[in-house]
N, C-alpha and C positions, 0 to 999 in steps of 0.2 A: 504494500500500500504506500502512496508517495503523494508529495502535496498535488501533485497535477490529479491524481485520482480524485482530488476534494477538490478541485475546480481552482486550487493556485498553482500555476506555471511561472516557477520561479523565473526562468533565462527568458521566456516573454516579457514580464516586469521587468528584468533588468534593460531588456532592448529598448523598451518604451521608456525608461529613465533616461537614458542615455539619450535618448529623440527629444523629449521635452529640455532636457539638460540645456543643448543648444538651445532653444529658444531663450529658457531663464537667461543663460549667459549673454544673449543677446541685448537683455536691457541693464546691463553693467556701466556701460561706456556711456551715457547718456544721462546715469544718476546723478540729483543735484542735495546739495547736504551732506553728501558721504557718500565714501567710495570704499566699496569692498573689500574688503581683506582677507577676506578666508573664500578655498575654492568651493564649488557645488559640489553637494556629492557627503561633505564632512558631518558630522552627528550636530551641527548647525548651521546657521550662515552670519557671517561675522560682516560688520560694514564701521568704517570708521572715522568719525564725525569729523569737522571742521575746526574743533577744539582738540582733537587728538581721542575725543570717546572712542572707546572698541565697545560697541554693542550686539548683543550674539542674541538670534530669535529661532524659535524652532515650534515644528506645528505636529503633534501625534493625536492618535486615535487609542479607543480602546479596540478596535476590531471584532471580533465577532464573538468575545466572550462575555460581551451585551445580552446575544441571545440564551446564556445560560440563567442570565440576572431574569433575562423576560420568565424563561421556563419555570424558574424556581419565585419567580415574583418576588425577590430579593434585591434592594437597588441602592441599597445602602453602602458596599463597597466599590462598586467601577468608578464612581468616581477620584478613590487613592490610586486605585491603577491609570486613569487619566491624568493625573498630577504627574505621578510616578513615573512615566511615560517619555513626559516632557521634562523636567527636570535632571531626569536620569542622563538623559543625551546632551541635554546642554552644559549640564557640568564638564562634559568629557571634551571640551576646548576652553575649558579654565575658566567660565564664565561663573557669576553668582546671577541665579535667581532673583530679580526683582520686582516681577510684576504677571500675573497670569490672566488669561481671559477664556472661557470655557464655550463652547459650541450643543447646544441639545437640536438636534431634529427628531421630533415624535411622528406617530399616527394622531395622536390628538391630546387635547390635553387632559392634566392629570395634575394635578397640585400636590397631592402625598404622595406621588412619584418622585417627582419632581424635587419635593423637597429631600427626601431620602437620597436619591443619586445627589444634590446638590451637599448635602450632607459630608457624603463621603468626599466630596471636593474640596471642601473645607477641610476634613480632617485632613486631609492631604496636604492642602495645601500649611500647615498651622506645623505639620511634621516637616516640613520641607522648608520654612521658615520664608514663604514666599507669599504676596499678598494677591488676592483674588481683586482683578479692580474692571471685572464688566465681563460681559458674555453675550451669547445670544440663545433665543431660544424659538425653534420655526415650527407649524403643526403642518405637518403636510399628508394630510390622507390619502391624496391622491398617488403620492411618491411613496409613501410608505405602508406597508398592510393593514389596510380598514379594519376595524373592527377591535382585534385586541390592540395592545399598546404592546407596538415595537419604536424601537430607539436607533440612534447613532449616536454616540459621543466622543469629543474630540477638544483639545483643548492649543494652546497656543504661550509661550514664555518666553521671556526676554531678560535676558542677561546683562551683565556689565562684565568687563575684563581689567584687571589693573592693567596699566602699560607694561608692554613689556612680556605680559604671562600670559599669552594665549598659547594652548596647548596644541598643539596642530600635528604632533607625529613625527616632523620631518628634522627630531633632533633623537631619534630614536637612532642607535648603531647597535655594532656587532659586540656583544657581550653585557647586554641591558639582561635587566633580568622582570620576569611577566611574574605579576603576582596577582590573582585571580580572589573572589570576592563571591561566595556561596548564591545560590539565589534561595530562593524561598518555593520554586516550583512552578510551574509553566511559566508565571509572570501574565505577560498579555501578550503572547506570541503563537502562532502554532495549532492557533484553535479550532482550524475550520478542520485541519486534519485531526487533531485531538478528538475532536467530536465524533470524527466519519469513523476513527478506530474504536471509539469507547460507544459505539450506538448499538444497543440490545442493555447495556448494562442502566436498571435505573436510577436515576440518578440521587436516590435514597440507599442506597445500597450501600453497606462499609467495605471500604476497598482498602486503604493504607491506617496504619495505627488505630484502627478504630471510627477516622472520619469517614464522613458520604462523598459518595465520588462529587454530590453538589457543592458540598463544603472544598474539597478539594480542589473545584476545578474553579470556585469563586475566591482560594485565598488570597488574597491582593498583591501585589506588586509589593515589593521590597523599594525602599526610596534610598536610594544612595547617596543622596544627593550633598547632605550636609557632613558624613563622615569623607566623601571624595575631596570636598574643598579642605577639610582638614588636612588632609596627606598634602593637598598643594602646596597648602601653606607652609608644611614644615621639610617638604624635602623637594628633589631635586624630579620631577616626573616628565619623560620624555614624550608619551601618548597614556592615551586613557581612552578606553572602550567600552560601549554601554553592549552586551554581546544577547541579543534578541533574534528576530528573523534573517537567517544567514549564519547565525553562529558563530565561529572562529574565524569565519572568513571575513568578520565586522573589521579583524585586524588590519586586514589590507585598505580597510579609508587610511588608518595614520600613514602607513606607509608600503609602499609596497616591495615587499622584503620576505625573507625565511623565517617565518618563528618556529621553535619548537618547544610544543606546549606537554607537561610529562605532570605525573604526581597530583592529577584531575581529583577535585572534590568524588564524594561517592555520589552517584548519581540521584536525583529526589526518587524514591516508590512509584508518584503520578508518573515520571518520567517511563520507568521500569516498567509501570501496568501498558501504557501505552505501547511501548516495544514487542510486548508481553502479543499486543492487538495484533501480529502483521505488520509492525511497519519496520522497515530492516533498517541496520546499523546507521547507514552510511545517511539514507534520510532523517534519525534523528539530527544529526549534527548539522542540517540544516535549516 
């Protein structure tokens, strides 16, 4: 079983990043206020004011482990995985968090929805030490499936960089050493195939330590975000990688070089059951 069987064809997305790529790039030369500093492509985009500001912005989703929230009509967490998300990747060009804005599209509305996912945004953002200052919220029936309440969410953060410390990778050489950082379990990656391997089991069911595979596959996102600017701050970091869809191979945004990666955390259980489904080695690690 492989993500293209669950309707994601990875090497199609990357060809269509790489097509839009150009266009982005194309309105580079023309920007008035600040001019870019960091290339496309990187875990943000960096642009750099007319006073010398490095300001770093970055736009993520939760994906489609929304539709676990729907199934289980639990909505209280996706939103620390949409903080999560975003903050996790913009640290990784030495940026601090300053300011986030969140995205809801429904089927219709819902206010104790609503408030619950906004909930979980907050607690995010309050972990992340980063201020929620505006959103958007769209009811679109016609775009989205009538009747019950399904979701999109997505959110957007902006950074600052001191001068001088943007992390970008390309100070990484031969004899750095990789020091890797546990996750907590799927995170918000992975899920459409996650789903398509774990479908028969329900989602009450206890599968690892005693939790339901619902709990399981709703534990939230780990925020890295404030212990990674700590390491900045005290040592000397050549790249920093947020490692989600794509996996190890997130390495090659910093630089493109040989790593080798040895002395792997033990794998999470969800990951294990999920293997456990059909899906063979070589696709978990992407």
């Amino acid at each position: 079983m492989t993500y293209r069987d669950a309707g994601v064809d990875i090497a199609a997305i990357e060809r269509s990043r790489r097509a839009i790529g150009r266009l982005i790039s194309s309105t580079h030369a023309r920007a008035r206020g600040a001019r870019v500093a960091g290339a496309f492509g990187h875990y943000a985009g960096i642009v750099r004011t007319r006073d010398g500001t490095l300001v770093a912005t970055h736009t993520d989703g939760v994906g489609t482990k929304v539709l676990v929230a729907s199934r289980l009509r639990r909505y209280g967490t996706v939103g620390i995985d949409c903080v999560a998300m975003n903050v996790n990747d913009i640290v990784c060009v030495g940026a601090t968090p300053v300011s986030f804005v969140d995205y809801i599209a429904a089927s219709r509305n819902d206010t104790a929805i609503f408030r619950s996912i906004v909930s979980g945004l907050a607690r995010g953002a309050r972990e992340a030490r980063v201020p929620i200052v505006g959103g958007e919220t769209a009811i679109m029936p016609d775009l989205l499936r009538a009747g019950e309440f399904t979701f999109d969410l997505a959110g957007t953060v902006v950074g600052t960089i001191p001068p001088g410390r943007a992390v970008t990778g390309r100070a990484i050489r031969r004899g750095d050493v990789i020091i890797g950082a546990r996750s907590s379990g799927l995170h918000s990656n992975g899920y459409s195939l996650a789903r398509r391997a774990l479908a028969g089991i329900p989602l009450g069911e206890r599968v690892t330590g005693g939790r339901s595979l619902g709990d399981e596959l709703l534990r939230p996102t780990r925020i890295y975000a404030v212990p990674a600017l700590e390491v900045l701050s005290r040592f000397d970091v050549h790249g920093m990688a947020h490692i989600t869809g794509g996996a190890f191979a997130n390495l090659l945004r910093l630089k493109r070089a040989s790593y080798e990666i040895d002395s792997l955390p033990r794998t999470p259980p969800i990951m294990e059951l999920i293997r456990s489904r059909g899906v063979e080695d070589a696709e978990m690690y992407r």
